[in-house]
N, C-alpha and C positions, 0 to 999 in steps of 0.2 A: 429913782424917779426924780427928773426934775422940778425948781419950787411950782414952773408953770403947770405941770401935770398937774402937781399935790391940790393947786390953786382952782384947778376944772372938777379937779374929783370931790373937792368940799360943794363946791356948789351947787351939784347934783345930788348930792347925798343932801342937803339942807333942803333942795327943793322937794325931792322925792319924801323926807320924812313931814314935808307940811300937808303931805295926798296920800288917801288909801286907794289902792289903783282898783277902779272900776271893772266890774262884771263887763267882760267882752261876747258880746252875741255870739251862739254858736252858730256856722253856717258851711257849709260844704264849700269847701276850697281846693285849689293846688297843692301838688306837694311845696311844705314849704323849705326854703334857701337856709344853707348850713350855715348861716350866720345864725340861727337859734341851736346848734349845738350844744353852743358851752352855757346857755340859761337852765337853771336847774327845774326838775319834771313836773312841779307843783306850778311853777311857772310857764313851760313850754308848752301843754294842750291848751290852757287858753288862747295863747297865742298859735299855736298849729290855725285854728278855728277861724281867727282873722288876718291872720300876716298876708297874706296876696290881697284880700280886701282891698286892706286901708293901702298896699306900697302898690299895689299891678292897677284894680279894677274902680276905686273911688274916685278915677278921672271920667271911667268910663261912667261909672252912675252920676256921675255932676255933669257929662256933655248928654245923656237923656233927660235928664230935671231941665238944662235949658231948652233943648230941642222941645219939647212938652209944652212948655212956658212959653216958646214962639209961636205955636199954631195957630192962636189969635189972628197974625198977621199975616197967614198966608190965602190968600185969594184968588191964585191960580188953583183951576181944577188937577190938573195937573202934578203942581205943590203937595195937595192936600191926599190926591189917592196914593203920593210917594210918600208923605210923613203917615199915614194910616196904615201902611203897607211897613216900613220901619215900627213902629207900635208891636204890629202883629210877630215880624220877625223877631223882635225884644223881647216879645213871650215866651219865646222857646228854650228850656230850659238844656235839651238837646245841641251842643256845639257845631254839631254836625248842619243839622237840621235850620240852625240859625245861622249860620254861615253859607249856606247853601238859600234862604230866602233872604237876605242880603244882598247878595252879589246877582239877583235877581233885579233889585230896587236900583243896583248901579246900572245895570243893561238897560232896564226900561227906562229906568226916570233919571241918564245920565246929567241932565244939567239942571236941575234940583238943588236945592239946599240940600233936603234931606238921603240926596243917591251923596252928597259930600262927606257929609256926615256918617253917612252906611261905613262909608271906606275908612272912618274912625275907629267903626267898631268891627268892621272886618280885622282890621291890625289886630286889633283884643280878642280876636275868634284865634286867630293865627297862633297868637302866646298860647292861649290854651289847648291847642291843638300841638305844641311844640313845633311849629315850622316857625324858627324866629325870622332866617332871608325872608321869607313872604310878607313877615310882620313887620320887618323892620321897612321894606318897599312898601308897605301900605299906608304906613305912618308918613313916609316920606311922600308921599302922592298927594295924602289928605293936608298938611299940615299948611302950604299954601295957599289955601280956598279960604284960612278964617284968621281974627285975631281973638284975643283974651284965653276965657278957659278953654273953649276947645284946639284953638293951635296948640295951649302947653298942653292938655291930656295926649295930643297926637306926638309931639316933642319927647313927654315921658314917656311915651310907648316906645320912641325909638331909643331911648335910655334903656327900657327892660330887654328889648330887643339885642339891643349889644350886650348886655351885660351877661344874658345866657350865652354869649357868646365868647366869653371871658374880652370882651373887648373892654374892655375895665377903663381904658383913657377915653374912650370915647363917650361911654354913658356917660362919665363925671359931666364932661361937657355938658351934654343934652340935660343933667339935671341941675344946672349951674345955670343955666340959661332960664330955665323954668324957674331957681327960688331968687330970680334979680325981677323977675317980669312984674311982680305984685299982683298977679289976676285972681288969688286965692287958693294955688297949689302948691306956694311958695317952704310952707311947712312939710310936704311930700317931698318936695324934691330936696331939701334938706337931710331929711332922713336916708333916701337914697343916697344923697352924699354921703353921709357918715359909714353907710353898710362899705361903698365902695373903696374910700380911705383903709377900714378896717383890712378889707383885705388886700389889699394893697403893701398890708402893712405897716400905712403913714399911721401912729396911733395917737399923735397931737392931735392930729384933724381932725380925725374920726373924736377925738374927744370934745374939739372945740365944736364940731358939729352937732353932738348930740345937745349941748349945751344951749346951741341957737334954737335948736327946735324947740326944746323945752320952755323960752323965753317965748317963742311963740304961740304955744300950746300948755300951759300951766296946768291946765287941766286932763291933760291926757291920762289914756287910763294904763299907759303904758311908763310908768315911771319905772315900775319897778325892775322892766325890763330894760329899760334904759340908763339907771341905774349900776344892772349886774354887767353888763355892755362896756361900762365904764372904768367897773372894777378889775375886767378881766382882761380888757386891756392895758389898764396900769399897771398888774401884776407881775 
């Protein structure tokens, strides 16, 4: 190991022994990505529980907290039966079901904010549904209609999009893009960096990565997996 490895792996280890890693909510997810393999089992079910959460779908629940947070200002009736109509679809806890009243809200209420927005979270019906092509062209469809956090949640979906694709140079892009932006997903797409360095092999990066996030995030309750992440790539 060189002295710059030696010099990332102290770091991490100083920061993780200054945090006891937090209780992760348990919540029904995706199968999760075999970059938690080599974390050991005491470790891996909490994180089974959140890992798509926080890397696939916390773009997606930070573009409905805004969407939610506008309604104030919409004044077309029009507007308003389309964001009321998205609400209901967002209910649905059925992918099928939500994805299908959706792409509804695109057909009727095409020139809306909210039919814009639909096609955010059609991309995100798509991943979950495994049809990444469909995902990755929805993300690409939505992502010029807005700026700040919902262009990057639309950005990092074409990240996840490729990445199931093993298009592994392209993701990097699309999440490299999203942690320069500063919109506040800058710490997500960092972490995506690091998972895609990892397998890629690059293990400086994927170290210097985990490293920034952590500078980002001090509090995360994921140190410890980030951490073993670190370890097991120096190894």
């Amino acid at each position: 190991m060189n002295e710059d490895s030696k010099k990332e792996d102290i770091k991490v280890e100083t920061k993780a022994s200054k945090q006891s890693s937090g209780e992760v909510p348990h919540e029904e997810v995706d199968k999760i990505d075999e970059l938690l393999r080599d974390v050991p089992e005491w470790l891996r079910e909490p994180l089974k529980e959140n890992y798509k959460q926080i890397l696939a779908t916390i773009a997606i629940i930070i573009v409905v907290t805004v969407l939610w947070s506008g309604f104030s200002y919409y004044t077309n009736k029009q507007e308003t039966n389309a964001s009321y109509s998205l609400g209901l679809a967002m209910a649905q806890k059925d992918v099928n079901e939500r994805f299908k009243a959706l792409k509804e809200i695109v057909d009727k209420y095409s020139h809306t904010n909210a039919a814009k927005i639909a096609n955010v979270l059609i991309g995100q019906a798509y991943l979950e549904k495994a049809e990444f092509k469909n995902a990755l062209n929805s993300f690409k469809e939505a992502a010029p209609d807005f700026d700040g956090i919902i262009h990057d949640s639309a950005i990092l979906g074409q990240g996840y999009a490729l990445e199931e694709q093993k298009e592994f140079d392209k993701a990097l892009k699309r999440y490299k893009e999203v942690s320069k932006s500063k919109n506040g997903l800058e710490s997500i797409a960092i972490l995506d960096e690091a998972r895609i360095y990892k397998q890629k092999g690059q293990k400086e990066e994927a170290i210097k990565a985990f490293n920034k996030y952590l500078d980002l995030e001090p509090q995360s309750p994921f140190l410890d997996y980030i951490r073993y992440q670190v370890l097991n790539i120096s190894s």
